[in-house]
C-alpha positions in Angstrom: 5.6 -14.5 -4.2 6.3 -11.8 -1.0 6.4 -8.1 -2.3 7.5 -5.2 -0.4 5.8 -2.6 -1.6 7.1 1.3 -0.6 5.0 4.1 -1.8 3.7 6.8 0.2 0.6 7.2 -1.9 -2.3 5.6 0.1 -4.6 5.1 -3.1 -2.1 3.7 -5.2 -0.4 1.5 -3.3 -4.5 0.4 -1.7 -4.7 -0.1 -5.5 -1.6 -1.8 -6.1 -2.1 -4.9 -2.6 -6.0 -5.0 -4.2 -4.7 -5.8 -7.8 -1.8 -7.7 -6.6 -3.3 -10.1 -4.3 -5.9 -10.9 -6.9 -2.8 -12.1 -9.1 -1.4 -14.2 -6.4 1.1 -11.8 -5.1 1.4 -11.5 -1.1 2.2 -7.9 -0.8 3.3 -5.9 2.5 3.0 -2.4 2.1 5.0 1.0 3.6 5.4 4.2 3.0 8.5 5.2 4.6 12.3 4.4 3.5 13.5 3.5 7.4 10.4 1.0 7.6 11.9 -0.8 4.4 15.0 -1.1 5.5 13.4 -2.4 8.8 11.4 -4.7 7.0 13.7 -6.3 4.6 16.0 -6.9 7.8 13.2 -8.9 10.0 11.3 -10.6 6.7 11.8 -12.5 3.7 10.8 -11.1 0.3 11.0 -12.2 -3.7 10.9 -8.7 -4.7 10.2 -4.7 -4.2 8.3 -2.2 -5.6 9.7 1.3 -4.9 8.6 4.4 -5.1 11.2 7.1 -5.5 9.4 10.4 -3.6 9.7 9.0 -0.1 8.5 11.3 3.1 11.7 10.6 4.9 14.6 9.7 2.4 14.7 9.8 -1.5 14.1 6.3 -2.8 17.4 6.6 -5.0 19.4 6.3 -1.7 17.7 3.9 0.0 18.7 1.9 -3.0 22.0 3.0 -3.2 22.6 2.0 0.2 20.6 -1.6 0.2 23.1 -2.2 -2.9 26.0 -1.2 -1.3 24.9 -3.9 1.5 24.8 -6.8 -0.7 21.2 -6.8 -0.9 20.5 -8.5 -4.1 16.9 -8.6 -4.1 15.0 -7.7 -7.2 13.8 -4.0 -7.3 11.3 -2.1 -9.8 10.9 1.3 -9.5 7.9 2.7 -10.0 7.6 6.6 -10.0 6.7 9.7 -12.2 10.3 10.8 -12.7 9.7 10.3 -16.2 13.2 12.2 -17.8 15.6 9.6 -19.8 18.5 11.1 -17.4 16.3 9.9 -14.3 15.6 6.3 -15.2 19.2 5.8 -16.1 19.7 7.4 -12.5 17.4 4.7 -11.4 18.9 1.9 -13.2 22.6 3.0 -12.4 22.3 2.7 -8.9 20.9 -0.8 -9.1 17.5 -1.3 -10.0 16.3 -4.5 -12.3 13.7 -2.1 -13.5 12.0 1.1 -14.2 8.1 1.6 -14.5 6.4 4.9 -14.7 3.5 6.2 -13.8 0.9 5.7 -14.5 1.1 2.5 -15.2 -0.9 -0.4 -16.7 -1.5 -3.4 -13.5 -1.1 -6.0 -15.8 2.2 -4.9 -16.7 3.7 -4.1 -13.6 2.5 -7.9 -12.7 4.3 -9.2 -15.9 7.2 -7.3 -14.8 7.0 -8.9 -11.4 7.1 -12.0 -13.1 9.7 -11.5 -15.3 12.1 -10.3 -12.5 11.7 -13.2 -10.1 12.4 -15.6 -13.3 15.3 -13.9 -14.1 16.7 -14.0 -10.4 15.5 -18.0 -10.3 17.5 -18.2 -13.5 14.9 -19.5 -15.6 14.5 -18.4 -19.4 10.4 -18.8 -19.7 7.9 -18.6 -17.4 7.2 -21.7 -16.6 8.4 -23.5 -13.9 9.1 -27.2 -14.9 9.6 -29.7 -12.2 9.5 -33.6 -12.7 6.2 -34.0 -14.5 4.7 -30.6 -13.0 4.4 -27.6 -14.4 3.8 -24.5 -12.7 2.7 -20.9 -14.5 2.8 -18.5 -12.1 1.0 -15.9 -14.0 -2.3 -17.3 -14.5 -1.5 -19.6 -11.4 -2.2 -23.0 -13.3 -0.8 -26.0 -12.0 -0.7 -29.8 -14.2 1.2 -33.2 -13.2 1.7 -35.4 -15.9 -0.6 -33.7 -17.9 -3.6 -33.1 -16.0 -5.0 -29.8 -14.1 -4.3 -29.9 -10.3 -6.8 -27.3 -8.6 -4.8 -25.7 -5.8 -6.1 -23.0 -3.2 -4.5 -19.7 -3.4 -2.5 -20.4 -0.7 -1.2 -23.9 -2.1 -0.2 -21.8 -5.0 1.6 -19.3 -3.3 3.7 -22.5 -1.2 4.2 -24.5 -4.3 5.4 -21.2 -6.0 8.1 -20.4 -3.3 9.5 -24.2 -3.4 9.8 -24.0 -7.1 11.2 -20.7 -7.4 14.6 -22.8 -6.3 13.9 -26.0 -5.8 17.3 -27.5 -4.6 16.9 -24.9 -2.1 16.0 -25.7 1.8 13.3 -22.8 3.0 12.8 -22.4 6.7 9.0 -22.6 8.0 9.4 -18.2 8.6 10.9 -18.0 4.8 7.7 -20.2 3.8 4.9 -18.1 6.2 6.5 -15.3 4.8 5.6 -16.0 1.3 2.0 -16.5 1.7 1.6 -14.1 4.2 1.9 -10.5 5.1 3.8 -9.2 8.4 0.8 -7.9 10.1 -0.9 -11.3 9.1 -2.1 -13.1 11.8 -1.2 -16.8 11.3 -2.0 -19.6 13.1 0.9 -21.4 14.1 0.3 -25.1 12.1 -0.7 -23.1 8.6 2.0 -23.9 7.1 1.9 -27.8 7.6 -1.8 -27.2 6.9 -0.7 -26.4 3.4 1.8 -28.4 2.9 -0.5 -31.8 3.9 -3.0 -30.4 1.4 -0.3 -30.3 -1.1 1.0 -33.8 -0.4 -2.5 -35.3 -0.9 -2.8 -33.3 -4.3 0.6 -33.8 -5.9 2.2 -37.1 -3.9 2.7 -37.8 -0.7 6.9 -36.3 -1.6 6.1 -33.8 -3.3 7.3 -31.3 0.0 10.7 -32.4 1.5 10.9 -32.0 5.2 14.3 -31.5 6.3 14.3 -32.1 10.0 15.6 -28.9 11.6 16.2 -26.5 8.9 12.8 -27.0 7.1 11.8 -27.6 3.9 12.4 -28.4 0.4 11.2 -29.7 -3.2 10.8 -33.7 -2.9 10.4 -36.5 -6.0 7.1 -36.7 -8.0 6.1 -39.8 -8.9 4.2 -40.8 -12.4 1.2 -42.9 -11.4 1.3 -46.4 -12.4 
């Protein structure tokens, strides 16, 4: 799961990419309102994390704007503007959430968690697919009953397919979820990853749709 994180703090938001990544999150992190916008125009991200005391714009209308843009992508706001009057503020002009600081990590991370269910639709936690199940909290993985040990970076591929599995995700929209921007990647990582997870889960268990790129396939109970 790709987070954008904007907060102009260096120590909290070193702290926040530590914590994060530890939880299987793939953060990229800026401090500037202009670089966001940037960002969300060149990338692909589940969700952002924003800070409201930007250097070069208030975080408030760098919201408003993204909203009045069509940008639908989940946003928790995470700032010391602690007044009842502000966090409606917050709220009203379109985010899915409101954390202050400071704040607890594991909470933020269930929050995470709760916002990208809620934009996949689901109503638990975890993702259910044909025989596999999928917590992306504590990152567990079974098929039919029985633990599958994935890499972090399996997780983080099988994470972005389930997340809407009827869905087609390009190679970019798949790179992006495992890895930051300023990542350097090799060029065959991805299918890397996704051979690794054929041989673990089935040999269909990753759809390859020529052209466009990729997709959730059948799983198949062993005989």
């Amino acid at each position: 799961m790709h987070i954008l994180l904007v907060e102009d703090d260096l120590l909290i938001a070193q702290g926040l990419v530590a914590g994060l990544q530890l939880q299987g999150f793939s953060l990229d992190h800026l401090a500037h309102a202009g670089a966001a916008e940037q960002a969300l125009q060149l990338g692909h991200f589940d969700a952002m994390i924003l800070d409201l005391g930007l250097p070069d714009e208030d975080g408030l209308h760098l919201l408003t704007r993204l909203r009045s843009q069509g940008v639908t992508l989940p946003v928790l706001i995470l700032s010391a503007r602690d007044s009842v009057l502000q966090r409606v503020e917050g709220l009203q002009a379109g985010a899915d959430d409101y954390l202050l600081k400071p704040f607890d990590l594991r909470e933020l991370a269930a929050r995470l968690h709760s916002l990208l269910r809620r934009s996949s639709g689901r109503s638990t936690h975890l993702i259910e697919y044909q025989g596999l199940t999928f917590d992306p909290t504590t990152r567990e993985v079974t098929l039919h009953g029985h633990a599958v040990a994935l890499s972090r970076r399996e997780q983080a591929l099988l994470g972005a397919l389930l997340q809407n599995p009827g869905h087609i995700l390009s190679a970019e929209q798949l790179q992006d979820s495992l890895y930051g921007l300023g990542d350097g990647v090799e060029s065959n990582a991805i299918n890397v990853h996704i051979y690794n997870l054929r041989r673990k889960l089935g040999s269909e268990v990753v759809k390859t749709v020529r052209g466009l790129g990729y997709r959730m396939g059948e799983l198949h109970e062993p005989a």
